[in-house]
PAZAPA-4460 file (N, C-alpha, C; in steps of 0.05 Angstrom, whole numbers, plus 32768, in hexadecimal, padded with zeros to 4 digits):
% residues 169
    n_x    n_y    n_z   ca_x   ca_y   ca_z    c_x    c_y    c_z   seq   type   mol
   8D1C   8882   841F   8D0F   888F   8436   8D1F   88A7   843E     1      X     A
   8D06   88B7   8448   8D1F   88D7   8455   8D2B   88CC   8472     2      X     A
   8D3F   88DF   8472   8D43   88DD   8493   8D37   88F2   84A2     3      X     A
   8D30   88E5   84C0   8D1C   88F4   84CA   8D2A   8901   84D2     4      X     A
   8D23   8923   84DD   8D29   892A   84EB   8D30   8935   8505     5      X     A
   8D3B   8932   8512   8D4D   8934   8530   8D5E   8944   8540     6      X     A
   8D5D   8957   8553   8D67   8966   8554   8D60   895E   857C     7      X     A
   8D67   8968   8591   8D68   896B   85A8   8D47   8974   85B7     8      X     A
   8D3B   897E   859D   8D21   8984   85A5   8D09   896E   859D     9      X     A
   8D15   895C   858E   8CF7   8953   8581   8D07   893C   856D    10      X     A
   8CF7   8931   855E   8CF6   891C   854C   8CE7   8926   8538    11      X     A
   8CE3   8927   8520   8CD5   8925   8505   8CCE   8912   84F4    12      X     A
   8CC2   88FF   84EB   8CC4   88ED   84E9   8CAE   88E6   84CA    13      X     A
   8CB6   88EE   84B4   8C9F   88EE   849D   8C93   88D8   8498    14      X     A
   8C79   88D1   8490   8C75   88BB   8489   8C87   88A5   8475    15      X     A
   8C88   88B0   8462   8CA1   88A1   8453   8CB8   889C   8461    16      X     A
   8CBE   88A1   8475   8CD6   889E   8483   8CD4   888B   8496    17      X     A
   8CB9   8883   8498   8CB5   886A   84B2   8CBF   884A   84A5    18      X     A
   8CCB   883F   84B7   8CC5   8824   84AC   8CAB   881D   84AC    19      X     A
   8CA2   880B   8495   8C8A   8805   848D   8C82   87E9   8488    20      X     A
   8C7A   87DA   8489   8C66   87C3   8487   8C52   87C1   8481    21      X     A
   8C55   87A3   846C   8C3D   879E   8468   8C36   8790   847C    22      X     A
   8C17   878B   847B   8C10   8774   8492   8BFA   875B   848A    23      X     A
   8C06   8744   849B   8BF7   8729   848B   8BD6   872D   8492    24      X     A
   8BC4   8716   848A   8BB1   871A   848B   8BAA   870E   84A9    25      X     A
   8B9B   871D   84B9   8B7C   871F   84B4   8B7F   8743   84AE    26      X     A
   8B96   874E   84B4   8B99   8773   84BD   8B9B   8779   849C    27      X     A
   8BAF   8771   8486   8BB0   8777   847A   8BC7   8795   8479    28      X     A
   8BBB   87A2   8468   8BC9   87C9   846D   8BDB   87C8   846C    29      X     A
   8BEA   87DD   847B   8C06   87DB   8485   8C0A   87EC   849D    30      X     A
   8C24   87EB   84A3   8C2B   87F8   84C1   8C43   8806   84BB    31      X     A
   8C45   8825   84C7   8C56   8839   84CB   8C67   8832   84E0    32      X     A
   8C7E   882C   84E5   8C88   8830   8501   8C9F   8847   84FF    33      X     A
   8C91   885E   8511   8CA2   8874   850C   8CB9   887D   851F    34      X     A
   8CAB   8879   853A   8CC4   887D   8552   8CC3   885A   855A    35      X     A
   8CE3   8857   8564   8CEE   883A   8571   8D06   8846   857A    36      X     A
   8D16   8838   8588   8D24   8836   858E   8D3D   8839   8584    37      X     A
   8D3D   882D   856E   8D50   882A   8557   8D4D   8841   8546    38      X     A
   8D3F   885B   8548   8D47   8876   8534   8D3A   8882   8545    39      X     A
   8D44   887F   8564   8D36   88A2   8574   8D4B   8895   8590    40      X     A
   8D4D   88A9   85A0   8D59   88A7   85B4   8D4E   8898   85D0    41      X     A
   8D35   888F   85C7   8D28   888C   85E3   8D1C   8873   85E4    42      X     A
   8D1B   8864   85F6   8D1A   884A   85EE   8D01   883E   8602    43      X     A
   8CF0   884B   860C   8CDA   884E   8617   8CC0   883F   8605    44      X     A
   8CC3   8840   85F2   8CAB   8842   85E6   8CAC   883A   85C2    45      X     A
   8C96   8836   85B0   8C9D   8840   8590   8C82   8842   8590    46      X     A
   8C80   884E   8573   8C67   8860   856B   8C61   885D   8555    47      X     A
   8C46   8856   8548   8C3E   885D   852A   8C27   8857   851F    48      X     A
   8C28   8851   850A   8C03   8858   84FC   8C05   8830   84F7    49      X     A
   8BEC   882A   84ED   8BE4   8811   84E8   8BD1   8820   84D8    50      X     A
   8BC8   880D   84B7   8BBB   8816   84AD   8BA7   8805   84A1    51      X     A
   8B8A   87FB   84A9   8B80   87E0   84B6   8B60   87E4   849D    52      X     A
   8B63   87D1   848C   8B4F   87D9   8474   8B45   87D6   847B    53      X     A
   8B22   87DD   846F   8B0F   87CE   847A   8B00   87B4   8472    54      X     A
   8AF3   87AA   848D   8AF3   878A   8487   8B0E   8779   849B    55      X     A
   8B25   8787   84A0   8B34   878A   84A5   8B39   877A   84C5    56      X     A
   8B4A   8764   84D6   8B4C   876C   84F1   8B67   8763   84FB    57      X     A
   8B64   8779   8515   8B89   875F   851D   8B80   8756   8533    58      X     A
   8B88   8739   8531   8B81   8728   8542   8B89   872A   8563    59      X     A
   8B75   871C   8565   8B80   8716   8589   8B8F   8718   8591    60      X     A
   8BA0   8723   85A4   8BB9   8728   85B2   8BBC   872B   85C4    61      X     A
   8BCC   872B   85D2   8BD8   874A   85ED   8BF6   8740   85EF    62      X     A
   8BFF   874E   8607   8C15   8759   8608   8C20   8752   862F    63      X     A
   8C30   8740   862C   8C3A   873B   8645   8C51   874B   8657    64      X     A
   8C59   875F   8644   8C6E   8777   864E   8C67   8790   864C    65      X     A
   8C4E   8792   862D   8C4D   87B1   862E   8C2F   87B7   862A    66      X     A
   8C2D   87D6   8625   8C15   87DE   8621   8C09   87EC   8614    67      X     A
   8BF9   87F0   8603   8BF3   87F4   85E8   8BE1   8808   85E6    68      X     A
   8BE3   8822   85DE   8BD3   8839   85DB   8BD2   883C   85BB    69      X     A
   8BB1   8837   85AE   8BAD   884B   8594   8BA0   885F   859F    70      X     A
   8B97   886E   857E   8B87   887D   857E   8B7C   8880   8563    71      X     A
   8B68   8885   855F   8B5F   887F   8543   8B55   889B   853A    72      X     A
   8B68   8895   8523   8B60   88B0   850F   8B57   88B3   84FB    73      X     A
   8B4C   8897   84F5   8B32   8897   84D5   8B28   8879   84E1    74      X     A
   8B14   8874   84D8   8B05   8861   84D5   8AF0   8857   84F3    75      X     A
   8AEE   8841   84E3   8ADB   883A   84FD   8AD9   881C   8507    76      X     A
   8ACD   8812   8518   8ACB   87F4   851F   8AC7   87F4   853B    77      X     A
   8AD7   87DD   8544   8AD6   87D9   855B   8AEC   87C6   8572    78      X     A
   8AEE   87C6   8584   8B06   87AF   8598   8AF6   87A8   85A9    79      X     A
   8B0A   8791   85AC   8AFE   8786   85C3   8B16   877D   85D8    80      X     A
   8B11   8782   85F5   8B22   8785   8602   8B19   8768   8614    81      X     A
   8B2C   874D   8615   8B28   873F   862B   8B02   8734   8629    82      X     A
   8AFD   873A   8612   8AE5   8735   8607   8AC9   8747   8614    83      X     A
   8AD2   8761   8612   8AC6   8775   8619   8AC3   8784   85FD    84      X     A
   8AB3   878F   85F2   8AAF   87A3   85D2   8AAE   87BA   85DD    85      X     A
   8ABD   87CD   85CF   8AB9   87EA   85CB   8AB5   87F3   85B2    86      X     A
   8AA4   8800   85A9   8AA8   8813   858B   8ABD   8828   857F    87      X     A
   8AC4   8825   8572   8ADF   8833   8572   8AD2   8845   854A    88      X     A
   8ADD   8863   8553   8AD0   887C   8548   8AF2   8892   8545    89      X     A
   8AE6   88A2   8531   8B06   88AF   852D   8B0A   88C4   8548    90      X     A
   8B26   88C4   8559   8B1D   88D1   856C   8B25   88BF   858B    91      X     A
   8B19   88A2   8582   8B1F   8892   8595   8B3F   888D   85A2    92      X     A
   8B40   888F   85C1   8B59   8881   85C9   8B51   8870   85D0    93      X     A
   8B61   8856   85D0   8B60   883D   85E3   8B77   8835   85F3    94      X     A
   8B7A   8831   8606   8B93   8826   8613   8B94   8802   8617    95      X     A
   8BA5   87F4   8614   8BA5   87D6   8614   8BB4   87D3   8626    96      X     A
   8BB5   87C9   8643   8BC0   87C3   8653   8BCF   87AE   864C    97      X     A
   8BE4   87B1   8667   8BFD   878D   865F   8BE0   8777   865E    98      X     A
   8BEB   875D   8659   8BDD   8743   865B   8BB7   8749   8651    99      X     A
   8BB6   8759   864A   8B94   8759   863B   8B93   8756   8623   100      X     A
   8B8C   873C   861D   8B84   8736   8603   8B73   8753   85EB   101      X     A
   8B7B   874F   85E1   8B62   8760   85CB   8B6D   8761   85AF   102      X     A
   8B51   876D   85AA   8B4B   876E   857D   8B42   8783   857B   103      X     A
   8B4F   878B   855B   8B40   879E   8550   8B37   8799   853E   104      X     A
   8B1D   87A0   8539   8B0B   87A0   8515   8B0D   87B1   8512   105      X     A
   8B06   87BA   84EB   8B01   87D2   84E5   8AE9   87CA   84D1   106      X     A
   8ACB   87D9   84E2   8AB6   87CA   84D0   8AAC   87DE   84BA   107      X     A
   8ABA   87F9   84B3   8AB1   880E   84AD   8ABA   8806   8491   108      X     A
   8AB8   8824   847C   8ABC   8818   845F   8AD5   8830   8455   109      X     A
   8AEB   8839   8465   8AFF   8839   845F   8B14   8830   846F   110      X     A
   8B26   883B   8468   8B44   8832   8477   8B38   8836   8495   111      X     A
   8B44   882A   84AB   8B4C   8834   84C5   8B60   883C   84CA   112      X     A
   8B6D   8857   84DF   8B86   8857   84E3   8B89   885B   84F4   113      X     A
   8B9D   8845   84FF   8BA3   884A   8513   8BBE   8851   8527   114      X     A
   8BBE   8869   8534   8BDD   886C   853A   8BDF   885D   855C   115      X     A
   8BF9   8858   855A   8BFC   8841   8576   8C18   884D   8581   116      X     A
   8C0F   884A   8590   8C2A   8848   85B2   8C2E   8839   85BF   117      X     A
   8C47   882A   85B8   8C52   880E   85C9   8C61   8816   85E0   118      X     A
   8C5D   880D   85F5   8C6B   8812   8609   8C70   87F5   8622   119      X     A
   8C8B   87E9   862A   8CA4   87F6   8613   8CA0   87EE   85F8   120      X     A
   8CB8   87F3   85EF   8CB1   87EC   85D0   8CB7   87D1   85C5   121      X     A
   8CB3   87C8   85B2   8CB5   87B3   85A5   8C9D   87A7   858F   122      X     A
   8C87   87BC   858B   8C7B   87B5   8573   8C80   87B7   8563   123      X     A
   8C95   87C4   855C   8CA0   87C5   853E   8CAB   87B0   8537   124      X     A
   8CB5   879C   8552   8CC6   8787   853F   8CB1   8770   8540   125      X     A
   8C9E   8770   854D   8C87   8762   853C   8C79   8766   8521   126      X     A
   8C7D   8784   8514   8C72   8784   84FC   8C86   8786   84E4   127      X     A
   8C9F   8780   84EF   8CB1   877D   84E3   8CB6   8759   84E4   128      X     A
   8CAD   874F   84F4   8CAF   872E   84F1   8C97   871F   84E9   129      X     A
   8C8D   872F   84DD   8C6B   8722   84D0   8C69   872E   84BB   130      X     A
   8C6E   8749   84B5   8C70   8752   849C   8C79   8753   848C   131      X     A
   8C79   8767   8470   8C83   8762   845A   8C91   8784   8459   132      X     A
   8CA7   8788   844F   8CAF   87A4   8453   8C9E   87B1   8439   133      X     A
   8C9A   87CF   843F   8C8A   87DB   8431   8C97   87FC   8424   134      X     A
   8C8E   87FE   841F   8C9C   881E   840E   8C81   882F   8405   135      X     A
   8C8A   884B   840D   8C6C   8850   8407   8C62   8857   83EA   136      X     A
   8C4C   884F   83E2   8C43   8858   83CA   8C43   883F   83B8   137      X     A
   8C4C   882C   83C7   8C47   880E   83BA   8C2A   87FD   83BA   138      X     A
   8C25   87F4   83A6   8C08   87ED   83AB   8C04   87D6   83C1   139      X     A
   8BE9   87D3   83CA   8BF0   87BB   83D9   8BE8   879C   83CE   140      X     A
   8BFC   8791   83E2   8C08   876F   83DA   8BEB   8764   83D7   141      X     A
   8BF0   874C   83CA   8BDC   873B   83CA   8BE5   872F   83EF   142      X     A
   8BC6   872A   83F0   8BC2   871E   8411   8BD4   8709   8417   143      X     A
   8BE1   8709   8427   8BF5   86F5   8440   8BED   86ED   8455   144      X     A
   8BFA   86D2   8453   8BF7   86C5   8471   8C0B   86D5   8484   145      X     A
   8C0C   86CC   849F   8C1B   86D3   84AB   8C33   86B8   84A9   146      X     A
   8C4F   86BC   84BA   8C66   86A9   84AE   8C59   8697   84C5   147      X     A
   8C71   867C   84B7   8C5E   8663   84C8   8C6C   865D   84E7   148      X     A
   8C79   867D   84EC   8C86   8674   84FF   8C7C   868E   8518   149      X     A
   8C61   8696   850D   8C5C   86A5   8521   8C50   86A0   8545   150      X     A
   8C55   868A   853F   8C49   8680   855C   8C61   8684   8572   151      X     A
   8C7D   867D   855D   8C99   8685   8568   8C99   86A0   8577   152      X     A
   8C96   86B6   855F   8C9F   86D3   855B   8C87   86D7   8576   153      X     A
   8C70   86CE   8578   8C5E   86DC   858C   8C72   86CD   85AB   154      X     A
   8C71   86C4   85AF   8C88   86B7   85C7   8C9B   86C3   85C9   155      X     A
   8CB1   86C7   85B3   8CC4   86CF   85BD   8CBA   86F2   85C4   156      X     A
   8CA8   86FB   85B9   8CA4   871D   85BC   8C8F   8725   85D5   157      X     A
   8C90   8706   85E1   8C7E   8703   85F9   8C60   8714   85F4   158      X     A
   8C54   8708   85E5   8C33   8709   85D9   8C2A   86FB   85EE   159      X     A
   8C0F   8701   85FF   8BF7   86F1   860B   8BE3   86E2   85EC   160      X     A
   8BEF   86CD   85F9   8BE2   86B7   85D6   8BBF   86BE   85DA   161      X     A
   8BB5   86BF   85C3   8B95   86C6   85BC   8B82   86A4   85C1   162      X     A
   8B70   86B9   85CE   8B5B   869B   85D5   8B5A   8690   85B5   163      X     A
   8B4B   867C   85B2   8B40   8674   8591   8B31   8681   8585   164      X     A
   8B2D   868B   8573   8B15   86A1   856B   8B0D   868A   854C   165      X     A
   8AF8   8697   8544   8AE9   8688   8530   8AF2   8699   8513   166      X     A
   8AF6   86B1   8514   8B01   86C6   8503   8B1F   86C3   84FB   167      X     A
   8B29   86B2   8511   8B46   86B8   850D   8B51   8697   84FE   168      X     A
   8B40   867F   84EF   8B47   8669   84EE   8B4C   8668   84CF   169      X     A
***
């Protein structure tokens, strides 16, 4: 990987240079995490792409500390917020408040991508404790579960646990 670049004005940050993940199923893809804590000065926040096939979803969630901004820059589908649907189109922002459950599909017929803003931060070390490390230009893995100890990793990273869904069994 390069090192990014850094200087008093800014951060640089190449794709190949992000830590990367794979991700278990139902999401599949992988995940960029390019700004954290741990390779930028600021500890506010981290930042990066999710890259969500189609067919594709990440399950139910939320977030009991932070709050979750994408924005989608290819594909298409939809979320659902607290069991509310929105359509989601390249273009789209969404904001995810603390404690609101929600999902994303991707019902379209390529990749979705999606770039995200954790605030504070700490999604990276969720896709670093469910995933598989990645490098870019590697093909992707045959499909994974998630580890059998994610019910742990969502507690200790203080996750709002997901109602039951019928998709997610």
């Amino acid at each position: 990987m390069s090192n990014p670049v850094t200087d008093p004005w800014g951060i640089v940050i190449q794709p190949e240079a992000a830590d990367s993940y794979w991700q278990p199923l139902p999401s599949r893809g992988y995940v960029n995490v390019a700004l954290h804590p741990g390779n930028t000065p600021y500890d506010g926040f981290s930042a990066g792409l999710q890259v969500l096939p189609p067919g594709c979803h990440v399950r139910e969630h939320g977030h009991l500390q932070n709050h979750e901004l994408i924005f989608i820059a290819e594909g298409e589908g939809y979320c659902e917020i607290e069991g509310r649907r929105d359509e989601l189109r390249v273009g789209t922002t969404v904001l995810f408040g603390r404690n609101a459950r929600h999902v994303i599909y991707n019902t379209g017929t390529v990749d979705m991508r999606l770039y995200w803003v954790f605030m504070p931060p700490g999604l990276e070390d969720w896709f670093a404790a469910i995933g598989r490390p990645r490098s870019a230009g590697d093909s992707m893995p045959e499909a994974f579960q998630r580890p059998d100890n994610v019910a742990e990793v969502m507690a200790r990273m203080r996750f709002v646990p997901p109602r039951a869904r019928q998709d997610d069994k």
